[in-house]
C-alpha positions in Angstrom: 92.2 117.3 86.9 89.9 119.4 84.8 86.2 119.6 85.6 83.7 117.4 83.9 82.8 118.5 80.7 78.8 118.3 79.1 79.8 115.9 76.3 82.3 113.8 78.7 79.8 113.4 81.2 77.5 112.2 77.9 80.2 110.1 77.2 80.3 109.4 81.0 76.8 108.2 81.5 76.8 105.6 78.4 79.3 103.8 80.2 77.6 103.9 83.5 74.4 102.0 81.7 77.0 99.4 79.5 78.6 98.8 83.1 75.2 98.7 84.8 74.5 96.6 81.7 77.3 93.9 81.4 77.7 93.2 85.5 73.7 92.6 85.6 73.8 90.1 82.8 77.4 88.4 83.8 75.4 87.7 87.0 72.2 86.7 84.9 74.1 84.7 82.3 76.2 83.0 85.0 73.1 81.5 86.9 70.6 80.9 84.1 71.8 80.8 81.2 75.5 78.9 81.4 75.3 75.1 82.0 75.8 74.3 85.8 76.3 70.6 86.9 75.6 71.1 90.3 72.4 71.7 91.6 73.4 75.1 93.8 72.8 78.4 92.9 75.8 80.3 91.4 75.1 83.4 93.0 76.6 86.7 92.4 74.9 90.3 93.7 73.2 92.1 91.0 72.0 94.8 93.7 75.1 95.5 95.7 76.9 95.5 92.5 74.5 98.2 90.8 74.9 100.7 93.8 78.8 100.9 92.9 78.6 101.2 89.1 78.4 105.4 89.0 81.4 105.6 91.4 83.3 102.9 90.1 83.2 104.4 86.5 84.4 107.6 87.1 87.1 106.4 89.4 88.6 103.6 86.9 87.7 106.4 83.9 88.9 109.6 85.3 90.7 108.7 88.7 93.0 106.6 88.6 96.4 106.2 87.1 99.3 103.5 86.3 100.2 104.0 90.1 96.8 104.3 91.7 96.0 101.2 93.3 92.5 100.1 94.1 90.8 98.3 97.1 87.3 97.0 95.5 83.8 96.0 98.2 83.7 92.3 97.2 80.6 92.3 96.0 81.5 95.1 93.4 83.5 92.8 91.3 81.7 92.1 88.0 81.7 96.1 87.6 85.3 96.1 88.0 85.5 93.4 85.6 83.4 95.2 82.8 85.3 98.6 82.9 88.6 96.2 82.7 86.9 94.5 79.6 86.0 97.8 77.9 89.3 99.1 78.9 91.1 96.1 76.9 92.4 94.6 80.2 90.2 91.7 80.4 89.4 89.5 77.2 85.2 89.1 76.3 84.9 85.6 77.0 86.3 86.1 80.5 82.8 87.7 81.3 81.1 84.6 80.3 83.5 82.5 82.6 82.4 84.2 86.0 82.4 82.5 89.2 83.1 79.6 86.9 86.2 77.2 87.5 89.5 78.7 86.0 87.7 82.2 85.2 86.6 85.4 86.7 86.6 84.7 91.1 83.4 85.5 93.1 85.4 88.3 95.0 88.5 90.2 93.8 91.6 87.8 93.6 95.2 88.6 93.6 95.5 85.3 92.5 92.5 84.4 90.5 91.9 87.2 88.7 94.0 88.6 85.5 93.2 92.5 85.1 94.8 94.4 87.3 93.2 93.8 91.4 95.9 94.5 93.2 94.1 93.8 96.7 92.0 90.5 97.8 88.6 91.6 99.3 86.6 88.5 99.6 86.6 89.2 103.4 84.7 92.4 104.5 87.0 95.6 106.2 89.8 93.8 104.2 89.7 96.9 101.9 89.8 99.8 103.5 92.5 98.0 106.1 94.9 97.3 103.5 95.0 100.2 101.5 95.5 102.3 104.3 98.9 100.5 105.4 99.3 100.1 101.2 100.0 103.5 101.4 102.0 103.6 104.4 104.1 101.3 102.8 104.9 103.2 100.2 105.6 106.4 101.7 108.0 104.1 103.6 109.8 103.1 100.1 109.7 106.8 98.9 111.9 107.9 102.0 114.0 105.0 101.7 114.4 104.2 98.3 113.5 107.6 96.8 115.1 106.6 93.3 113.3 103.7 93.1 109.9 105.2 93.7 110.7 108.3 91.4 110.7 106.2 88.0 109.7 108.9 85.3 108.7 111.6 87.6 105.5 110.1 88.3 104.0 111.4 91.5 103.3 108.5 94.2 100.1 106.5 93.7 96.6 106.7 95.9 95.6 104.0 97.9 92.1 103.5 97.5 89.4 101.8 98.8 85.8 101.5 97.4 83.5 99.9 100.8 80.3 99.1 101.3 78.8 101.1 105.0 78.1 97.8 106.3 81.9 96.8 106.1 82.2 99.8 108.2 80.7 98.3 111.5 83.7 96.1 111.2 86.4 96.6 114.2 89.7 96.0 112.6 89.0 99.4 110.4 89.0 101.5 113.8 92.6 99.4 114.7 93.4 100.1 111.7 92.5 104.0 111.9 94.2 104.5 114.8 97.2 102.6 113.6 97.2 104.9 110.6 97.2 108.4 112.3 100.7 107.7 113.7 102.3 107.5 110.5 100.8 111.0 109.0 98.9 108.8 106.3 98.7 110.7 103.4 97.7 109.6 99.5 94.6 107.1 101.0 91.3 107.2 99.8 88.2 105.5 101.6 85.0 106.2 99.7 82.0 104.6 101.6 79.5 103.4 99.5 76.0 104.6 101.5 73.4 102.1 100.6 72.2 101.8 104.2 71.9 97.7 103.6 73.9 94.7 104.8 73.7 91.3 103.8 70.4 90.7 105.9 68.9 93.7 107.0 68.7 97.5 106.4 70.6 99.7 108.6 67.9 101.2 110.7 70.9 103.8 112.0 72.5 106.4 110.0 75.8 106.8 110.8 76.7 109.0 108.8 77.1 111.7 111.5 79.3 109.4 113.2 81.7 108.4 110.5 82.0 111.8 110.0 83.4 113.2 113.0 85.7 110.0 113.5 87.0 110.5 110.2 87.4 114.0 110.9 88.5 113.3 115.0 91.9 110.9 113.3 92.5 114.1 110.7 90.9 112.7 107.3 89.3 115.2 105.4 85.5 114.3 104.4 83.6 114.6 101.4 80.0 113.8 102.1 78.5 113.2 98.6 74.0 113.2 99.7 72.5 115.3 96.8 72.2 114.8 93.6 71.5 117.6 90.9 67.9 116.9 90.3 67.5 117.0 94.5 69.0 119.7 94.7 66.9 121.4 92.1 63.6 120.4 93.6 64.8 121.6 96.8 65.1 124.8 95.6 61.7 125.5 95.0 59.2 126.9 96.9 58.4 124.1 99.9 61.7 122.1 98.6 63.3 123.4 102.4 60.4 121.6 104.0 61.2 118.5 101.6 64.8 118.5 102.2 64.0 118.2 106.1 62.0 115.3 105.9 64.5 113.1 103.8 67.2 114.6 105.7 65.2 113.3 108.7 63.6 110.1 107.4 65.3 107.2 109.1 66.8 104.7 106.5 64.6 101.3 107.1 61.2 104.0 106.0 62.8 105.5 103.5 64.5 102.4 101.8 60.5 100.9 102.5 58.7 103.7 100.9 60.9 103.0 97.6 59.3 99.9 96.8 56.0 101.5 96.9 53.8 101.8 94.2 54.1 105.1 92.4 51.0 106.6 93.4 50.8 105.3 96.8 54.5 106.5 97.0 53.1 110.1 96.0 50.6 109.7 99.1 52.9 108.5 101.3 54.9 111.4 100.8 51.5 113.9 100.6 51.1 112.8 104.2 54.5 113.1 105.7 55.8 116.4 104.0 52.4 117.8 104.5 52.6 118.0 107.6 55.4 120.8 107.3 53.3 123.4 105.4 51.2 124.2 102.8 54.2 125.0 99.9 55.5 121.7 100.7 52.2 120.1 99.9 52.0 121.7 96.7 55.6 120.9 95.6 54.9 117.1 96.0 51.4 117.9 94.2 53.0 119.0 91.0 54.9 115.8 90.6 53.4 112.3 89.5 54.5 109.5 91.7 57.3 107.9 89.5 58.6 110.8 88.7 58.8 112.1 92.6 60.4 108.7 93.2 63.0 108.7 90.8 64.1 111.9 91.9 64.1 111.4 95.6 65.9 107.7 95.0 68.6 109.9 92.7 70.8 110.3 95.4 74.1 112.0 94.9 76.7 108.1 94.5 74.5 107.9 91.4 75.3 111.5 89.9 78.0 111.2 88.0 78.6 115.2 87.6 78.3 115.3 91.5 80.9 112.3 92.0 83.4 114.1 89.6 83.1 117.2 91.6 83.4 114.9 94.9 86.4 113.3 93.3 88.1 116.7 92.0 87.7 117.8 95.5 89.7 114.6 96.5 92.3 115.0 94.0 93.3 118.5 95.7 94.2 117.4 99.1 97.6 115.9 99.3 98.4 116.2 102.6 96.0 113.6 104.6 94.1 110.9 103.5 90.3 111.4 102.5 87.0 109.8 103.0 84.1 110.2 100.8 80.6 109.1 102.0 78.2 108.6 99.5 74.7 108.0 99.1 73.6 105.1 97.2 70.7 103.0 96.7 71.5 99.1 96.7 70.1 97.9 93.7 70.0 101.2 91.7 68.5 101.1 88.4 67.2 97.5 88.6 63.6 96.5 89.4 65.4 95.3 92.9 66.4 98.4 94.2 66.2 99.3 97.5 64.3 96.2 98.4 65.2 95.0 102.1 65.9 91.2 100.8 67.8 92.2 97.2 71.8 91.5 98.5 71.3 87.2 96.3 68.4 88.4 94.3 68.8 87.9 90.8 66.5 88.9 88.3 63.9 86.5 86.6 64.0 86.4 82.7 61.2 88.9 82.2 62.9 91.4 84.5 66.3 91.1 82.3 64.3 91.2 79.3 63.1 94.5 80.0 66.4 95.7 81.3 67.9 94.4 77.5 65.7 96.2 75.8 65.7 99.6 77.9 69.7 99.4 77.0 68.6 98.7 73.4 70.3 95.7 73.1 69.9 93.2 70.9 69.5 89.3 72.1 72.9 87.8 71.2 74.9 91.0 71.6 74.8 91.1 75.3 78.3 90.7 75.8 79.2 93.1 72.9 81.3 96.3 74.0 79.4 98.5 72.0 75.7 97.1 71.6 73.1 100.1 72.7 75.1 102.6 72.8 74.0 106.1 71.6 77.5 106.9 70.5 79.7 104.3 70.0 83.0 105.9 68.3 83.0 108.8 70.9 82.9 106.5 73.8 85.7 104.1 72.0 87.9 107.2 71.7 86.9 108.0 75.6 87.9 104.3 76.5 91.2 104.8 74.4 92.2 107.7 76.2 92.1 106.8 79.6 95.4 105.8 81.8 93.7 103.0 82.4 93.4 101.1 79.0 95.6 98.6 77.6 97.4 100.5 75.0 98.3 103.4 77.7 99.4 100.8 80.4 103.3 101.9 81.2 105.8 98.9 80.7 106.5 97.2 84.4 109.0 98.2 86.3 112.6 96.5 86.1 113.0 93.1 87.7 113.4 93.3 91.8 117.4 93.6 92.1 118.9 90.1 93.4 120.5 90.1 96.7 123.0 88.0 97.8 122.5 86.5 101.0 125.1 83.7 102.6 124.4 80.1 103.4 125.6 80.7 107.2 126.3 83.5 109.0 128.8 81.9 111.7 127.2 83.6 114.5 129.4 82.6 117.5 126.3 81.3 119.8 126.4 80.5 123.6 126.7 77.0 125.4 123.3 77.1 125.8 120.5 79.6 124.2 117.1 79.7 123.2 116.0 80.3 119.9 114.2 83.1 120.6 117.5 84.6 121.8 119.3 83.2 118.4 117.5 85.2 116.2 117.4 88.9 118.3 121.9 88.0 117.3 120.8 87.0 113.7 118.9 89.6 113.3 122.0 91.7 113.9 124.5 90.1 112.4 122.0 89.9 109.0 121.7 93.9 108.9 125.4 93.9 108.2 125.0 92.3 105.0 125.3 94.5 102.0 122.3 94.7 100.1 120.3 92.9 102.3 120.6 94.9 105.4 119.0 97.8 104.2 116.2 96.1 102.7 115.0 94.2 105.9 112.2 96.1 108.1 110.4 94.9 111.0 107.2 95.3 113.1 105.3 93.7 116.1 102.1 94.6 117.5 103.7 96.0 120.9 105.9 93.3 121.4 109.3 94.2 119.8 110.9 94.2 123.2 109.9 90.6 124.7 110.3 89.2 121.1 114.2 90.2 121.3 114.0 92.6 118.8 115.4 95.9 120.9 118.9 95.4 120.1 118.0 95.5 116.1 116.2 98.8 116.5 118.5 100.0 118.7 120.7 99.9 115.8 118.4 101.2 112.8 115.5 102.9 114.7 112.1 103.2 114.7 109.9 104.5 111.6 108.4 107.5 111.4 107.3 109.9 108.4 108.7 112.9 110.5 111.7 112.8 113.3 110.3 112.3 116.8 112.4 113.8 120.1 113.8 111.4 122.4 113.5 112.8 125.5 114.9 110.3 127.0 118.4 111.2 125.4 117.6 115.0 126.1 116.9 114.6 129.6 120.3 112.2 130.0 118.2 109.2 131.4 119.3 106.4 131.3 117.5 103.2 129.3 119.1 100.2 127.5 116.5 100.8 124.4 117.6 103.9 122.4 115.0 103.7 119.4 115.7 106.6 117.2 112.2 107.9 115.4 113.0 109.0 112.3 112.1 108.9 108.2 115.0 106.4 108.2 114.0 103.9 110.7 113.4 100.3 109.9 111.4 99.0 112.2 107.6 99.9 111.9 106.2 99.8 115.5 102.5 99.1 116.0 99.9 99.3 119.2 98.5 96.0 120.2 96.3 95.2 117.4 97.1 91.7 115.8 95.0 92.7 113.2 97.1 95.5 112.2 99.9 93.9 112.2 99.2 91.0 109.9 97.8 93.7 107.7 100.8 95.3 107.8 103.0 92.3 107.5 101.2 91.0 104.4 101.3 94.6 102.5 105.7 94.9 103.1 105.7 91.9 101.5 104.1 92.9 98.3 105.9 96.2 98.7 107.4 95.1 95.0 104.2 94.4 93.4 102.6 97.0 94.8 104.8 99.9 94.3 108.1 98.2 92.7 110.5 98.4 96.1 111.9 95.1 97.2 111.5 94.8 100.7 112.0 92.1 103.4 109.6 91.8 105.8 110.0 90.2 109.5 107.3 90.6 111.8 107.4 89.1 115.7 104.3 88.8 117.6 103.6 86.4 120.6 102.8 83.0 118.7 99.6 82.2 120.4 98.1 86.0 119.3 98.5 84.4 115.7 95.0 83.7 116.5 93.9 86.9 116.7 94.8 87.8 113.2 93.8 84.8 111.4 91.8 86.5 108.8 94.2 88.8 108.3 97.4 86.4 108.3 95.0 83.9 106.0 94.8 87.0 103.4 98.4 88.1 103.3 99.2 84.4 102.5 96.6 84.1 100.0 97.8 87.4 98.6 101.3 85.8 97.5 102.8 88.0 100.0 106.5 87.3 100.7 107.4 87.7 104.8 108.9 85.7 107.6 106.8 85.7 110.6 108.1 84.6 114.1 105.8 83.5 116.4 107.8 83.7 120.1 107.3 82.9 122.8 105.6 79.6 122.1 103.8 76.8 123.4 103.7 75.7 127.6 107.1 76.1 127.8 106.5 79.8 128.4 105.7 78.0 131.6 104.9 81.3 134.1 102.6 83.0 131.8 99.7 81.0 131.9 97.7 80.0 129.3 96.2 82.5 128.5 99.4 83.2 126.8 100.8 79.6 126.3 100.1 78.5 122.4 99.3 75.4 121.0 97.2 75.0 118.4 99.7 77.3 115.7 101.6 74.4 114.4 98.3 72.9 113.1 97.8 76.2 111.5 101.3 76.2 109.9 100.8 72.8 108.6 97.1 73.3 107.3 97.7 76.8 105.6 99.3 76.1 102.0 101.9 77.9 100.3 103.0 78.4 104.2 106.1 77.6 105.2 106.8 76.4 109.0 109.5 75.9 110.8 110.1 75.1 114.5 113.9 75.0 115.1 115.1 73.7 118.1 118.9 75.1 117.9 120.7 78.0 116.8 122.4 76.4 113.7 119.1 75.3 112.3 117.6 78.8 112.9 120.7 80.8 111.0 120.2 78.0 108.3 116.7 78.5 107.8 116.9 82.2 108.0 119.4 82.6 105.4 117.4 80.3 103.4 114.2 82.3 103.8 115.6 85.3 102.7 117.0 83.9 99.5 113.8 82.6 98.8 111.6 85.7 99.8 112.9 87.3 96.9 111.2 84.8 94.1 108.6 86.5 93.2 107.0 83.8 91.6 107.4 80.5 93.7 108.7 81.8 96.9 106.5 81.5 100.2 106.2 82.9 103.5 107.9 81.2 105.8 106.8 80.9 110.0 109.6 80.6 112.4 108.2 79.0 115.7 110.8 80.0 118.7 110.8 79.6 121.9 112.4 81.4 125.2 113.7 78.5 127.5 117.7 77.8 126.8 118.9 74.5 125.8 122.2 73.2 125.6 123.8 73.3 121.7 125.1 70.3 119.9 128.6 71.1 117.7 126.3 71.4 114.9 128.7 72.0 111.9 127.6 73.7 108.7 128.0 71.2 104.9 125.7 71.4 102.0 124.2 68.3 102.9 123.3 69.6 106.6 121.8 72.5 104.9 119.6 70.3 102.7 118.6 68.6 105.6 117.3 71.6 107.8 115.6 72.8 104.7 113.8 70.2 103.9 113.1 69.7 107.1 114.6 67.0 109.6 117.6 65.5 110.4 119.4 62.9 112.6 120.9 64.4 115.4 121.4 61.0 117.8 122.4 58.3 115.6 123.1 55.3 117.0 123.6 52.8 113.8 127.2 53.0 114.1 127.1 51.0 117.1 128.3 47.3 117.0 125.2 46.0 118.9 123.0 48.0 117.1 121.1 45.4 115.3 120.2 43.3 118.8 118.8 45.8 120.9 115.5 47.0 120.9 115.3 49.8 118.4 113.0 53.0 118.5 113.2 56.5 116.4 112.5 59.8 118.6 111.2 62.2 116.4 111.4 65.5 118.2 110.5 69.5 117.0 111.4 72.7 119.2 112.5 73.2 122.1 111.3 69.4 122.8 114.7 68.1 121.3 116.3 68.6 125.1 113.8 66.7 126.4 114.2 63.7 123.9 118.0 63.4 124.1 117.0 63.0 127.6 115.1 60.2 127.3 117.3 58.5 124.2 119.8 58.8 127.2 117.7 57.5 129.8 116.4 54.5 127.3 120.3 53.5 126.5 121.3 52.7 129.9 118.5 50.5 129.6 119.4 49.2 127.2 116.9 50.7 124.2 118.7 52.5 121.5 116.4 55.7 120.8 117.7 57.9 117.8 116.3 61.3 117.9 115.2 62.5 114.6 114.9 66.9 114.5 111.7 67.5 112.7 113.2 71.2 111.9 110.0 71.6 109.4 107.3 69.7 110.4 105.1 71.8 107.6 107.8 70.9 104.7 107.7 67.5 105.4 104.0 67.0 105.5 103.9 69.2 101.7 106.6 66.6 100.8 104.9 63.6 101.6 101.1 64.5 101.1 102.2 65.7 97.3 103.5 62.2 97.2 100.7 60.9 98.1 98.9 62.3 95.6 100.6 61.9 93.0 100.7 58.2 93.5 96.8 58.5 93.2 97.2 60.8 89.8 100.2 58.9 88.4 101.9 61.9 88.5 105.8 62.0 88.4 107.1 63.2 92.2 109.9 62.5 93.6 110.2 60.4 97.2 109.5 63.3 99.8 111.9 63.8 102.0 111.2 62.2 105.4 111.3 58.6 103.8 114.3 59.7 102.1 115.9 60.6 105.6 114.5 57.7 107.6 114.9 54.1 105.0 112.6 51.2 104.9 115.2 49.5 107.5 115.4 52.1 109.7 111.5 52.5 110.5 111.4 51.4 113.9 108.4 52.2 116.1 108.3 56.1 117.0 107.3 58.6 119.6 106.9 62.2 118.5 107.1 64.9 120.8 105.8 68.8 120.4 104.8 71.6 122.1 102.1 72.0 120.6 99.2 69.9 119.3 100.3 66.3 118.6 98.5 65.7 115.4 101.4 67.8 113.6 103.1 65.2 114.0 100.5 62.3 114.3 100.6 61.6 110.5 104.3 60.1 110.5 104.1 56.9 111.6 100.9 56.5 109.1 103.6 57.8 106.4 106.4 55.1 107.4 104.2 52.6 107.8 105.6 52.4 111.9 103.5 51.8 115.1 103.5 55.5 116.5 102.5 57.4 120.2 102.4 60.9 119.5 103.1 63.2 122.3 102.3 67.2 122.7 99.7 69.6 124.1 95.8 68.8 124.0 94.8 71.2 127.0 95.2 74.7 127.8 98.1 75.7 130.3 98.8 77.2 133.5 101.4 79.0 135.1 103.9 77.1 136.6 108.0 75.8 135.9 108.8 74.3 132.9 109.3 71.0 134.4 105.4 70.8 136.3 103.9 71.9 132.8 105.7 69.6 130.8 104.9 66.5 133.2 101.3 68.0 133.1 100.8 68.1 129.6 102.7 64.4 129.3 105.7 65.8 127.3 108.2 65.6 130.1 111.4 63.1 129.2 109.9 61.1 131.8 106.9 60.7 129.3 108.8 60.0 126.2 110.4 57.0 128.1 107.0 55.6 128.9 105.9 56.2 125.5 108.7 53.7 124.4 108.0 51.0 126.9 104.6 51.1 126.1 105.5 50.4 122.3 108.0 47.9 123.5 105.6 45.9 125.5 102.9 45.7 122.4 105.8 44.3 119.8 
């Protein structure tokens, strides 16, 4: 990349101020200007978007390419949106429509937003986290799909992140960092913007020093971007040493305080301190008036844009490791806000935005014009038009993902009696035969690829790793049932034990096609009640449109010696609430291979398909002669079935009559209990829930559209289960029993819902499920309690 030239950095600096310019008053125009009908405050972050605006221009302007993709600080996003509008990506009237319903989102959205983010950052550390395993990804995809990932020679993209420091005193980045090292990470950017503020306080510590040599300890190389020219140049004057020590030494909350002093009582503020280090020091800061002194010292080197080309140039050379770039900013920069401790939701009054028009020389009414104040309008149009970055240059998407071809059923010869858990480690095998598909699948777990029965499956394709690890296992002839291969072609990814991670991770192979056009098929395991630990992360990935199948095992008390510490619950709830979510808790074999094969059909539309959850367990159960038709498949997709059906018997209609609906592992324990209740003389059918989540999507969308008058058709659980069929119900779970509470409301039945409301303990299955009140024993009572109260 060729150095900045004078004129381009002219160029350069016009579109600094129209950035500056246009995210100020998008903000402004937002909150004061557009109608609102609420009475709440619009919000948006005038100062923590200003600090960006010199970094984020020459990054977007003379950065970044086609295949670059970008990681934005959330509250940078009306800059991002004002270089994509003078870069033809984003239509003008979008900038009127911000943090307004149907137009530009509060944060960068995947989703929401229609110029080119590429990663959702409206939680902090999401950022940097993502586009570090971004680019692992993709260095994944190069070495397995080379051809795809070499369309028209162009060289692999960067992964870049553009933070805030205070995101940096989030933990998952130093998961993440460690995570990172193992897989040589290479073509990642993290540039730190420096502004030494948070959303409520200055940062009283500079960390800089510390960022530094932990960037440098995990093999990054650092760019530390302090000085601007103009510092620079009045350091090297006679007493400018002495001045460079004091603001090298100044702690953050005096020097960020001393900004917002007036400029002559800023000049003796500064007569006092650097005084004090000699007498040519004391006449340096004598020579200067006090605004002038102060807009030099608050120049700081993020706000140089000849400084951040030089920073980035730097960047562009090393190929080999990722890089970090720390940069001084001040929050607020340019604005009458700047640098004030309580600026992160200050907006500007109209006075303040009045002078701000006019020092930009624009004219009221042209405030959302491209080209309004600038000093050279056709040279920075032609600058605009050049860049890889604008509309016209914009290469032509890649072709569509290739369709794979995946079977109905894989007719998996199961055992007599098997846990799910178990199922899908033989799945998992039989589906990497397939043609097509098998090559596309990878894996990862957070540590736990062994006890989620995923060591045969790597056993068999091997471990990733950028470079070929020894096994010195195999060297030394020792023996070990796990022979995991390490090498470029390995397909599983494995991680340390950082949930975090791997939901990060997780999310970013499944938008391995929109990201860097590879099709890929994500599984991840991990032990279901850790989902908790990477909610945010899992929440994001799902938000993202991400396309993976996520298997939460073991699950719920009937990992009965653990304890419950490690005995889950609540995750169904989660698999019901989250939307676009699909979760399934199978309690046999048959349904599982279904579902899979399903899911993995599915995965690969881009446009409506979801993630899907798989909810095993480890206890074996006895397996019905489950045998595979279309209509069985529509069933266990939709999500339930009759598995004990006793209609067909003659006395059917004068017995007492009751409807067992049953999810999981729980099935056992209800044909138990139908048993039980038959020799009694009760007929109990048992009714598999196989997708508690589907259903509840089913009905609740018919719910609503009976409200709307919308056209929808009958979901499926009162399609499975008719109006004369609705006999009062017990539902059984293990897990929380309002995933299932909601049914009887839905067939209008009397219902007792039955499943875990307390944490666990170690134990047998048996004790835990009579503790918890989910025992067969349980599911009778429920019955006769509904029996007496007809």
């Amino acid at each position: 990349m060729p150095p900045i030239t004078p004129h381009e950095l002219e160029i350069l600096e016009q579109v600094e101020k129209k950035v500056l310019w246009l995210s100020t008053w998008m903000i402004h125009y937002a909150n004061k200007v557009r109608p609102n009908p609420d009475a709440i405050k619009v919000g948006g972050h005038q100062a923590s978007t200003a600090s960006v605006v010199s970094l984020l221009t020459a990054l977007l302007l003379r950065v970044m390419g086609p295949r670059d993709r970008l990681a934005l600080k959330p509250h940078a996003s009306p800059a991002f949106h004002a270089l994509q509008f003078l870069l033809g990506n984003l239509p003008g009237e979008k900038l009127r429509q911000f943090r307004e319903f149907g137009g530009i989102q509060s944060y960068p959205s995947r989703r929401g937003d229609h110029d080119g983010v590429h990663f959702n950052t409206g939680s902090v550390g999401l950022g940097g986290v993502n586009a570090m395993f971004g680019a692992v990804v993709q260095n994944y995809a190069q070495q397995h799909f080379p051809d795809e990932q070499g369309r028209g020679g162009q060289p692999p993209g960067r992964y870049i992140s553009l933070m805030g420091d205070a995101e940096m005193e989030e933990g998952t980045l130093y998961e993440a960092l460690i995570e990172a090292q193992n897989y040589h990470l290479r073509d990642c950017w993290w540039i730190v913007d420096l502004n030494r503020q948070s959303l409520d306080k200055l940062l009283h510590v500079n960390r800089v020093g510390q960022l530094h040599d932990i960037f440098q300890s995990m093999g990054w190389e650092v760019i530390v971007l302090k000085y601007s020219r103009s510092l620079l140049r009045l350091f090297e004057q006679p007493g400018g040493q002495d001045l460079k020590q004091w603001f090298d030494d100044v702690s953050n909350a005096e020097y960020q305080t001393l900004l917002r002093l007036p400029p002559e009582d800023y000049k003796r503020q500064l007569l006092e301190q650097v005084g004090r280090r000699g007498k040519a020091a004391l006449k340096l800061v004598r020579q200067y008036d006090g605004a002038t002194l102060r807009d030099s010292i608050m120049h700081l080197g993020g706000h140089d844009l000849q400084m951040i080309g030089d920073a980035f140039d730097q960047a562009v050379r090393v190929t080999e490791k990722p890089v970090a770039i720390l940069a001084y900013t001040i929050k607020g920069y340019s604005l009458p806000l700047a640098g004030h401790k309580d600026n992160h939701s200050g907006l500007l009054n109209e006075q303040e935005i009045a002078a701000l028009r006019g020092r930009f020389g624009i004219a009221p009414g042209q405030e959302f014009d491209a080209l309004a104040g600038l000093a050279d309008p056709q040279g920075v149009g032609d600058y605009l038009t050049r860049c890889p970055l604008h509309r016209d240059r914009m290469p032509a998407p890649p072709p569509a993902a290739p369709r794979l071809s995946v079977p109905e059923e894989l007719n998996v010869p199961f055992k007599e009696a098997v846990s799910t858990q178990a199922a899908f480690g033989q799945l998992l095998m039989e589906l990497s035969r397939l043609p097509g598909v098998g090559e596309r699948l990878v894996t990862t777990a957070p540590d736990v690829a062994i006890s989620t029965n995923l060591g045969g499956w790597i056993n068999k394709v091997g471990i990733y790793q950028p470079e070929a690890r020894a096994d010195f296992y195999e060297q030394y002839k020792l023996t070990s049932p796990f022979r995991w291969k390490e090498t470029p072609k390995g397909r599983h990814l494995e991680l340390g034990i950082a949930e975090n991670n791997f939901f990060s991770l997780l999310g970013t192979l499944g938008l391995s096609y929109e990201l860097n056009g590879t099709l890929l098929l994500p599984i991840g395991t991990v032990y279901d009640v850790f989902l908790n630990r990477g909610l945010d992360m899992l929440t994001n990935a799902i938000y993202s449109q991400s396309r993976f199948i996520l298997v939460g095992t073991p699950s719920g008390v009937t990992l009965a010696p653990e304890g419950g510490a490690h005995q889950s619950f609540l995750s169904p709830l989660l698999g019901l609430g989250f939307p676009e979510f699909d979760y399934f808790e199978p309690s046999y074999a048959k349904e599982l291979e279904i579902v899979l094969c399903w899911a993995l059909e599915q995965l690969q539309d881009r446009e409506h398909g979801r993630p899907v959850y798989l909810r095993l367990t480890t206890n074996p159960i006895a397996q019905p002669d489950l045998r595979y038709s279309e209509a069985m498949r529509r069933q266990v997709v939709a999500g339930a079935y009759w598995l004990r059906d006793y209609r067909g018997e003659p006395d059917y209609g004068s017995r007492p009559r009751f409807n067992l609906l049953s999810t999981g592992v729980m099935t056992d324990q209800a044909l138990r209990a139908s048993a039980t209740l038959r020799e009694e003389g009760v007929y109990a059918n048992v009714i598999v829930l196989t997708s508690p989540g589907r259903l509840y999507r089913g009905w609740n969308a018919w719910q609503q559209a009976g409200v709307t008058g919308a056209a929808e058709p009958a979901p499926h659980i009162l399609e499975l289960i008719p109006p004369e069929e609705r006999h009062p119900t017990v539902s059984v779970i293990d897990g929380h029993p309002l995933t299932l509470d909601w049914i009887g409301a839905a067939l209008g039945v009397p219902q007792i819902g039955l499943g875990v409301t307390e944490f666990g303990q170690s134990g047998d299955i048996a004790s835990l499920y009579k503790a918890m009140r989910i025992h067969a024993d349980d599911i009778v009572d429920a019955v006769g309690r509904l029996l007496v109260e007809q």
